[in-house]
N, C-alpha and C positions, 0 to 999 in steps of 0.2 A: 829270782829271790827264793831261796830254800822257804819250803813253807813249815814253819813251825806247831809243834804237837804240844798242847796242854797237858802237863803233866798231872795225874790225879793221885793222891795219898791213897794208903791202901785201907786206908778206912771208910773214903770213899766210892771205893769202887766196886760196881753192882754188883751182885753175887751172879756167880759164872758156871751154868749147868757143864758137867764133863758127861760127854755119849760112850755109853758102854761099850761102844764100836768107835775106838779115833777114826777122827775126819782130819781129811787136810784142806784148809782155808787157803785159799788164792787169787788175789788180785789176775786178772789175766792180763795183765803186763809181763806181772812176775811170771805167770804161764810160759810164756814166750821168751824171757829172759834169755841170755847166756850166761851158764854156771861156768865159763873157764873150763879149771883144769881140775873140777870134780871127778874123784869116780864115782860110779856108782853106789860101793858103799857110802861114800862122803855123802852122800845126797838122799842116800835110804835113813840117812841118822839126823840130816837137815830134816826132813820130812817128818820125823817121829818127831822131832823136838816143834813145831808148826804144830801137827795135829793137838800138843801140850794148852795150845793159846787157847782152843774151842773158839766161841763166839756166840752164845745166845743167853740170855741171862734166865730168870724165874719165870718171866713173861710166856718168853719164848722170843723174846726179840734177838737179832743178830744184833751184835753189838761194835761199835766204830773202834779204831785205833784206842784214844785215848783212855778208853775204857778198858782197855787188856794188856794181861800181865808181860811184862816183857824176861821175867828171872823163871828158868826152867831146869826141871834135871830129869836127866834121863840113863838111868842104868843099862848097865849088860847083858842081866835077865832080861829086861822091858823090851829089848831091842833083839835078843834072842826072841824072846817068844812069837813075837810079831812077823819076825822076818828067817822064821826058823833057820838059825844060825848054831853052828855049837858053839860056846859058854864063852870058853876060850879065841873065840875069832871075833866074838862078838867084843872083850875087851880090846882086843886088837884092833877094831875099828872103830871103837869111840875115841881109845887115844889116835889116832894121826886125824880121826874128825875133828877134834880140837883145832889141832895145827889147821889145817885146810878153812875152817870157819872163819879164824882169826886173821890167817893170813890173804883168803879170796875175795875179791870182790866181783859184786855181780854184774853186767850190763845190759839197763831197761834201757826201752824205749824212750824218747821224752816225749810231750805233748807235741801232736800231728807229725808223730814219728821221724822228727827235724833236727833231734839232737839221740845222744847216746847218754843216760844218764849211769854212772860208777856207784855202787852204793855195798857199804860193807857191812857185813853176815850181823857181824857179833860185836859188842864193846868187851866184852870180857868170856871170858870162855876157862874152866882149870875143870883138870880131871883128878879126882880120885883116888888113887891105886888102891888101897885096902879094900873099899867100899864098895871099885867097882862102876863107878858112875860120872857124868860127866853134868859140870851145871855151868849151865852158859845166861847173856844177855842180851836180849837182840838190842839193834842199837835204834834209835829214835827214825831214823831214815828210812828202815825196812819195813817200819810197824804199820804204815800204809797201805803198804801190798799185802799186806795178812791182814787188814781187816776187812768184814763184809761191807763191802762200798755200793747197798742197791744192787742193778745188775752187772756191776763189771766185776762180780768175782766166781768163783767156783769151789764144788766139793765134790769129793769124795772118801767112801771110805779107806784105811791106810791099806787094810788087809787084801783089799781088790790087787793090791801092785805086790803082793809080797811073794808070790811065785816068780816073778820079776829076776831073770840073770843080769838083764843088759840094761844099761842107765840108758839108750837109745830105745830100748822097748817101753822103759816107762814113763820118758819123755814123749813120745809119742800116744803111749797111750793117753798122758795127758793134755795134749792137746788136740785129741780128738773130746774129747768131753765138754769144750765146748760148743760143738756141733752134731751132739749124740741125738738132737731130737732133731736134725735136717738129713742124717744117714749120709754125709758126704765133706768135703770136707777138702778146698784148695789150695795148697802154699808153693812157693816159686821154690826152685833150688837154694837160692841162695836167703832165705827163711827160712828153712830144714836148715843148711848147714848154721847157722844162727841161734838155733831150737839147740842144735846138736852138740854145737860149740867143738866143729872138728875142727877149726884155727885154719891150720896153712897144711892139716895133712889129708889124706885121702881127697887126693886134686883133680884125678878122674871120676868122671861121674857114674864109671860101671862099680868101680872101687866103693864108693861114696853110697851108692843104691844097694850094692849087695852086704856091707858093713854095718849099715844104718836100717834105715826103714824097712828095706825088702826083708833081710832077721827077723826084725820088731814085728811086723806082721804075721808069720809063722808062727813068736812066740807068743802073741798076742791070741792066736786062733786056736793055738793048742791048747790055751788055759781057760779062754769062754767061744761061746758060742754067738760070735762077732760076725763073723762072715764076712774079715776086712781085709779088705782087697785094693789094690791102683791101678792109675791109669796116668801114663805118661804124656803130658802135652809139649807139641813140640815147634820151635818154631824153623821150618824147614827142617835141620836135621838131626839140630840143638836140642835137646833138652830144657827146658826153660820152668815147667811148673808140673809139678805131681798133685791131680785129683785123686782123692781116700774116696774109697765107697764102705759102707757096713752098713749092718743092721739098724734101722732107725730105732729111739726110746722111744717107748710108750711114754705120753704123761697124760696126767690128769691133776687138776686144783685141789687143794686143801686148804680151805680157812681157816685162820683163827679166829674163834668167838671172843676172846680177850683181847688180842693185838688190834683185829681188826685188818691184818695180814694175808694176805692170798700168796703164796709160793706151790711153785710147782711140783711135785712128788713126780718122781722120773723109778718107771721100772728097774729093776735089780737085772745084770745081767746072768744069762745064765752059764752054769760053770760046765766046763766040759768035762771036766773028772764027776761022774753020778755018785763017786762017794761023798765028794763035799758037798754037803747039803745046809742050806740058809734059815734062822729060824723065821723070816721074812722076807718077801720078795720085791718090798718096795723102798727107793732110797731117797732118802730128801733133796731135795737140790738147789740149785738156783730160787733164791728169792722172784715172784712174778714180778717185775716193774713194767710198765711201759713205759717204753723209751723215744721221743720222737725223735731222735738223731741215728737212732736205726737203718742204715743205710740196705735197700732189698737186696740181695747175695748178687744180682746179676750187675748191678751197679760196682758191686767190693768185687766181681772177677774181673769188670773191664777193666774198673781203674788198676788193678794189680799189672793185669796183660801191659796196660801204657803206660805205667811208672817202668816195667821191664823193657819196653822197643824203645824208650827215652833214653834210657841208661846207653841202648847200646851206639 
């Protein structure tokens, strides 16, 4: 049964701090998702319209689904400036982002990863021309995966991905993010291609590694100071599952004296160009919960290893 979202009047709805720095909000379902037949700009301009939602209100609380807007617009400029693009390409990619929003849809997981759930971008989405801008509305189904759900979601800031050439680089790097404070990080081939959404091409896996991840890692390394690196597991001669190594976050607690909140504050990382320099070196993160369905890492490697020798 589709579970249904209370719709709240906009005169009810909390007031909604915007961070001087967008973040992007992510259920980590949607982390892991398959975008299809996104390119990368298609995804740089999803992204920017996400970090639109925010999510913490006067409190300072994160705030659920029903509590966030779902009508957003996002300019040329807005999308220039962010993802330094010239003026002109940047219209160019918010129109065919339209089409692409309207027309893709995504494939989550379902509950205990048993089903494939389809769920689409946008209800409405028109661009502009004069103006320059695109104003879309995400549709009731997705607005789950972009709210802060305790700890099954994730942030970062947008700016971190915007030296970004490859939608494979920034996919990757986000789904290292949610393992930046364990330094490592396991997913089977066929979860990369999943993450990747390479479909039915690149069907060898030297193709597949040197297109994909192996890239993303260079471009990753070149821009901070990651130090992310793989390790290929194999079973006999296969290929079967890539461990990520890097640099582990620092964190440390931060309460709120109002909320009554404890979330983690995760180190900034740092950039490998010394001319960009940060006016601050630490980034909010993950809300702290304890979770007791926490499964310990060596428990989620074996079971992965034996959902993969079952298969074959």
């Amino acid at each position: 049964m589709r579970k249904l979202i209370t719709c709240m009047s906009k005169n009810q709805l909390p007031k909604i701090l915007q961070s001087k720095t967008p973040k992007v909000y992510k259920n980590k379902k949607l982390n892991t998702a398959n975008f299809g037949d996104f390119t990368h700009n298609d995804y740089q301009v999803f992204l920017h319209l996400v970090s639109k939602i925010g999510g913490v209100d006067e409190e300072g609380k994160y705030l659920q689904p029903e509590a966030l807007e779902r009508e957003h617009v996002l300019t040329a400029k807005e999308f220039s400036e962010v993802f330094n693009t010239d003026i002109d390409n940047s219209y160019r990619f918010l129109t065919k982002a339209v089409d692409k929003l309207m027309k893709t849809d995504i494939k989550v997981a379902g509950p205990d990863h048993s089903s494939i759930i389809r769920i689409n971008v946008c209800s409405q989405a028109e661009y502009a021309k004069k103006s320059g801008r695109i104003s879309i509305k995400f549709t009731d189904d997705i607005m789950p995966y972009l709210g802060q759900v305790k700890e099954k979601f994730l942030l970062y800031n947008l700016k971190e991905i915007s030296s970004f050439n490859s939608l494979y680089t920034t996919r990757l790097y986000e789904l290292i993010q949610e393992f930046k404070d364990t330094g490592y990080m396991i997913k089977s081939v066929d979860q990369l291609r999943e993450s990747f959404a390479v479909g039915e091409k690149l069907k060898s896996y030297k193709d597949f590694k040197n297109r994909t991840f192996d890239h993303a890692c260079s471009e990753i390394n070149s821009n901070y100071k990651l130090n992310l690196g793989y390790e290929e597991i194999k079973e006999g001669r296969k290929v079967i599952a890539v461990k990520f190594v890097f640099k582990k976050t620092r964190i440390t607690k931060k309460y709120n004296q109002h909320t009554g909140i404890s979330k983690n504050v995760y180190e900034k990382l740092k950039l490998r160009n010394k001319d960009k320099k940060s006016k601050s070196n630490i980034l909010d993160g993950q809300l702290s919960f304890e979770d007791k369905n926490t499964k310990p890492i060596q428990n989620i490697v074996s079971s992965l290893f034996s959902k993969i020798t079952n298969k074959k």
